[in-house]
DRENTORTI-704699 format. One line per field, with one value per residue (C-alpha): residue number from 0; residue in one letter; x, y, z. Coordinates in nm, 4 decimals, padded with zeros to 6 digits. Layout:
residues N
pos: (NUM / ...)
code: (A / ...)
east: (X / ...)
north: (Y / ...)
up: (Z / ...)
END
This chain:
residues 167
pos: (0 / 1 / 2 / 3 / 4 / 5 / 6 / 7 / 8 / 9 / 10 / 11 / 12 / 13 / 14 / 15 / 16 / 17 / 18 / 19 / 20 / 21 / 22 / 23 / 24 / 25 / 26 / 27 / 28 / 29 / 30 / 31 / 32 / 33 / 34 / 35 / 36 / 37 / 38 / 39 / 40 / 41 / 42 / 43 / 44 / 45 / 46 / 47 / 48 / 49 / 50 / 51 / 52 / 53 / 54 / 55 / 56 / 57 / 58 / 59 / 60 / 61 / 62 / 63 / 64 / 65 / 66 / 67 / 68 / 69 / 70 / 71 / 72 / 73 / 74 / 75 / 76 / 77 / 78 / 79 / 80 / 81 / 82 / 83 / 84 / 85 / 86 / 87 / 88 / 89 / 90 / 91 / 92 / 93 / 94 / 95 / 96 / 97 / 98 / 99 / 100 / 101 / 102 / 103 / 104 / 105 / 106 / 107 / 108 / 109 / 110 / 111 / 112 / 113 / 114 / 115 / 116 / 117 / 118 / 119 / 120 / 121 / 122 / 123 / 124 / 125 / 126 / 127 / 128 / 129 / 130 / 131 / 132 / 133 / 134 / 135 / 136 / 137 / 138 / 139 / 140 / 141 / 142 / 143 / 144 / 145 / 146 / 147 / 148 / 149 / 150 / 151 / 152 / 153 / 154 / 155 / 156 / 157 / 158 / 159 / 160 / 161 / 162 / 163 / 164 / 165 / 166)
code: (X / X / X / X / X / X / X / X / X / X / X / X / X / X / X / X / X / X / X / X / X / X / X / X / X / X / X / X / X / X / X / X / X / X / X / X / X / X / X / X / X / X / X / X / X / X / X / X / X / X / X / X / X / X / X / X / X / X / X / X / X / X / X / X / X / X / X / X / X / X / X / X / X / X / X / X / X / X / X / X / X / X / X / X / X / X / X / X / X / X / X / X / X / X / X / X / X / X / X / X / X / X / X / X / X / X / X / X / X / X / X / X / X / X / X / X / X / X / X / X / X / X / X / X / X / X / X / X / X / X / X / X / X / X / X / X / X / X / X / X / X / X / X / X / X / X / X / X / X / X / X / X / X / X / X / X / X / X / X / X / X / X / X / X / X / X / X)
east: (16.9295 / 17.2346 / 17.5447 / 17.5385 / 17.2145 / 17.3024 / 17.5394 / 17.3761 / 17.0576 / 17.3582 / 17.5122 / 17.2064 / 17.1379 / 17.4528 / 17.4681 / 17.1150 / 17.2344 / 17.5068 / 17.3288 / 17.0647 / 17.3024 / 17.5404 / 17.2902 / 17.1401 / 17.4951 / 17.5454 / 17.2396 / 17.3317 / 17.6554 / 17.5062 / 17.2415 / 17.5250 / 17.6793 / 17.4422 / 17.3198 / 17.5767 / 17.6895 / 17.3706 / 17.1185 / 16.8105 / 16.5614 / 16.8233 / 16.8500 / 16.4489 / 16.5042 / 16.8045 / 16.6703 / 16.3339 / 16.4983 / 16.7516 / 16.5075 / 16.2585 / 16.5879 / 16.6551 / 16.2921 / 16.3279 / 16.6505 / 16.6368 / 16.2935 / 16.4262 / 16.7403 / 16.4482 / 16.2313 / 16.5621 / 16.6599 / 16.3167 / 16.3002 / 16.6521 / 16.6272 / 16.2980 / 16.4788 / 16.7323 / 16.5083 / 16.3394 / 16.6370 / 16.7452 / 16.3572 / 16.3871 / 16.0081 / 15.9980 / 16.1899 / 16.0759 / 16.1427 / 16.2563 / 16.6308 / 16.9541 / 16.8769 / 16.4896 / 16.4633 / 16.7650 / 16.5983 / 16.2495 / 16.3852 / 16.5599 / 16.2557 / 16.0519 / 16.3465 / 16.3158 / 15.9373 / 16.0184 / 16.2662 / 16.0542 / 15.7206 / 16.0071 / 16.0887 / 15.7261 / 15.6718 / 16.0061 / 15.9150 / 15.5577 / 15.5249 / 15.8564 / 15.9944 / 15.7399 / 15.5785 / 15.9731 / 15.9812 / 15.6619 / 15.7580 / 16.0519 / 15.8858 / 15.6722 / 16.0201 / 16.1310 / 15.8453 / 15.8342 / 16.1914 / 16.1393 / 15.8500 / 15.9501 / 15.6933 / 15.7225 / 16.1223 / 16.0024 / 15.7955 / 16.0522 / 16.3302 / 16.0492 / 15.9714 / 16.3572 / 16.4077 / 16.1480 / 16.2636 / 16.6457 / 16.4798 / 16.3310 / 16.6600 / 16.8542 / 16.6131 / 16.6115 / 16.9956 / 16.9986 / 16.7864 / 16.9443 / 17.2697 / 17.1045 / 16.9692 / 17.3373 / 17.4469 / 17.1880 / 17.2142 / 17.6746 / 17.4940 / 17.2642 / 17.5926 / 17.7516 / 17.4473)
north: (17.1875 / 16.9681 / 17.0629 / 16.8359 / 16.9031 / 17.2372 / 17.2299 / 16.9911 / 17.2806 / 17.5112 / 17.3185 / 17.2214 / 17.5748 / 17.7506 / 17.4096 / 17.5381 / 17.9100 / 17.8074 / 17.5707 / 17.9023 / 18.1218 / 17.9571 / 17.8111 / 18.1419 / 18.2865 / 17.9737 / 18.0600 / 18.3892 / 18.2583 / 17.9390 / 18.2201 / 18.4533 / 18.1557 / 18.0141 / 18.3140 / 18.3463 / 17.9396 / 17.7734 / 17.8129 / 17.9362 / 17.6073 / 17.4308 / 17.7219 / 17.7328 / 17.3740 / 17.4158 / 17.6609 / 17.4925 / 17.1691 / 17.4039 / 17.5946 / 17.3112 / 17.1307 / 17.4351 / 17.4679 / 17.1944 / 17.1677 / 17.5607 / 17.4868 / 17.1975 / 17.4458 / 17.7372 / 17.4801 / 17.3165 / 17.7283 / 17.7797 / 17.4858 / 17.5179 / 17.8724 / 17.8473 / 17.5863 / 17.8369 / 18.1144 / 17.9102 / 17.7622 / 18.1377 / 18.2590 / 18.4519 / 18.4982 / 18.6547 / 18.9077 / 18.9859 / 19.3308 / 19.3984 / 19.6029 / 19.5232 / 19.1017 / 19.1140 / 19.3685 / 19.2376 / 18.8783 / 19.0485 / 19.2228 / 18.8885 / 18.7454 / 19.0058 / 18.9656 / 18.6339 / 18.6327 / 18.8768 / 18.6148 / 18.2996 / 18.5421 / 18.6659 / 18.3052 / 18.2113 / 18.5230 / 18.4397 / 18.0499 / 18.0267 / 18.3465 / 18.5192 / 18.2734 / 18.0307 / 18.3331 / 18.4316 / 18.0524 / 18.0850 / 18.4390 / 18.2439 / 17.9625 / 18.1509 / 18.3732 / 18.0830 / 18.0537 / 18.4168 / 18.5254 / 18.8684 / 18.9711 / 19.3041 / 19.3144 / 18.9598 / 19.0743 / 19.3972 / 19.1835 / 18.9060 / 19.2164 / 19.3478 / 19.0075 / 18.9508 / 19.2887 / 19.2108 / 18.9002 / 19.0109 / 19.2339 / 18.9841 / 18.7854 / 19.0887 / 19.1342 / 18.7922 / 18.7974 / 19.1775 / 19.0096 / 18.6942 / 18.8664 / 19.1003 / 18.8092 / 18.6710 / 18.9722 / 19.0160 / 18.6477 / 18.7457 / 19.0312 / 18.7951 / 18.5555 / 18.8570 / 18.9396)
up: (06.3317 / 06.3680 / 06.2298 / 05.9603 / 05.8322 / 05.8246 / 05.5994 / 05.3630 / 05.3416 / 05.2851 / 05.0465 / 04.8360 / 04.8588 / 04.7069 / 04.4488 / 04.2937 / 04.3308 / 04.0824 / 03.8518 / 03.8164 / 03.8142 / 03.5895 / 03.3653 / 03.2797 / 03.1686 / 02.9766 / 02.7904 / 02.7206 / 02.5637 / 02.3741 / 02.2609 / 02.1035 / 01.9908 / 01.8222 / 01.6343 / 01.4204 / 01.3523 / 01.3556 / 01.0118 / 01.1183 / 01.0884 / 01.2897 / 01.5695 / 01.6211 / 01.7104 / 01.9134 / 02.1229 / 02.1933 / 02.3222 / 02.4986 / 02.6367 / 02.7337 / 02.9210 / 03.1270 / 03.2023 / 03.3718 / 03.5390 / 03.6342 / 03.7965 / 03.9742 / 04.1017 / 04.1538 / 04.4241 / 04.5841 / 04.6292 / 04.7723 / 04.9774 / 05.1261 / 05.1617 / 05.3683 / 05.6124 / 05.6584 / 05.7305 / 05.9770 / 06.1407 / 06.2036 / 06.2856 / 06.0414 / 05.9403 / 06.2743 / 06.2119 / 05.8085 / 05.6693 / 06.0290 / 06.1008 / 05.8689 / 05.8436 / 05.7926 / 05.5502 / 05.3355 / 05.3375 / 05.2307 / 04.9473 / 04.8774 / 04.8723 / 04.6540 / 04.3937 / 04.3965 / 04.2706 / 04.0446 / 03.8781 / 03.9143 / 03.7523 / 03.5190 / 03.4272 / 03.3409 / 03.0958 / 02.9292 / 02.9503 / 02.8459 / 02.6187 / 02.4754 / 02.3883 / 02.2419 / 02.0256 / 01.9314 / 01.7391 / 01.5881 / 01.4409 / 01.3558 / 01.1652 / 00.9689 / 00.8680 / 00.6982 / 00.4527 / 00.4234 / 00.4043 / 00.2265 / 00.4491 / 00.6157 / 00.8787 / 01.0042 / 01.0296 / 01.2278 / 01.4510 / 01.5035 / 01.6042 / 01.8786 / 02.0164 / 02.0346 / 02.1665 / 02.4534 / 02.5072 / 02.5828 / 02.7644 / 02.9881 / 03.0018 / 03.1351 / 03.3482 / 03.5108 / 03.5148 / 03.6738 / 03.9524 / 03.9984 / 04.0725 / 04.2966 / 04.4854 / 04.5088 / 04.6485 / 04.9316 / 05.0086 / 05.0457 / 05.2788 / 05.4509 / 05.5512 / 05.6618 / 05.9101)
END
């Protein structure tokens, strides 16, 4: 690939890495943020549009990573080599973390976190319901859950893909 080609794959490629990566700490910290500033009718609503808006730039970030990342893989030969010595099996265990995020992403996308604002909407018709609160605490517990999980594993990936620039 010529040089400057190269470096615009690269460059798209650590650009998404960041937007990911930094988007998902942002949410973390708009998330803690929120919690204790915003009343709670106003924070469902807050965190559906903020949710929906990552959805869609983070996916955009997730198929630029994919799509760059597969250039690069192929302008090394790298699919040759897969799971193979130091470089193939670091880039396959890359690559398994990486569909653990993106299936991750979907569970926290299309389930946790629409079923947390509906357990959330009813709460605010039913304020003094205990069990709806007891529900609402396990659906947020599982749902940070998730998060942490997709963070854990996004920073893993970043520090396999430092490795794989090493190799």
């Amino acid at each position: 690939m010529p040089i400057v080609a190269d470096l615009l794959v690269r460059s798209l490629h650590l650009i998404a890495a960041a937007v990911w990566a930094g988007g998902l700490v942002m949410l973390g910290v708009a998330a803690g943020v929120a919690r204790r500033t915003v009343a709670d009718r106003d924070r469902i609503v807050f965190f559906r549009a903020v949710g929906r808006r990552f959805a869609i730039l983070g996916g955009l970030a997730l198929l630029v990573l994919i799509a760059t990342g597969s250039e690069m893989a192929s302008d090394r030969h790298a699919w040759d080599i897969l799971g193979e010595g130091t470089y193939g099996g670091t880039l396959l265990a890359k690559l398994i973390l990486v569909g653990v995020v993106i299936v991750l992403t979907i569970v926290h996308s299309a389930i946790q976190g629409p079923a947390l604002s509906r357990l959330r909407e009813q709460a605010l018709e039913r304020p003094d319901d205990e069990a709806l609160k007891a529900a609402i605490r396990r659906r947020a517990v599982q749902s940070g859950i998730v998060s942490g999980l997709i963070l854990l594993s996004t920073l893993a990936i970043l520090v396999l893909a430092a490795r794989l620039v090493e190799g």
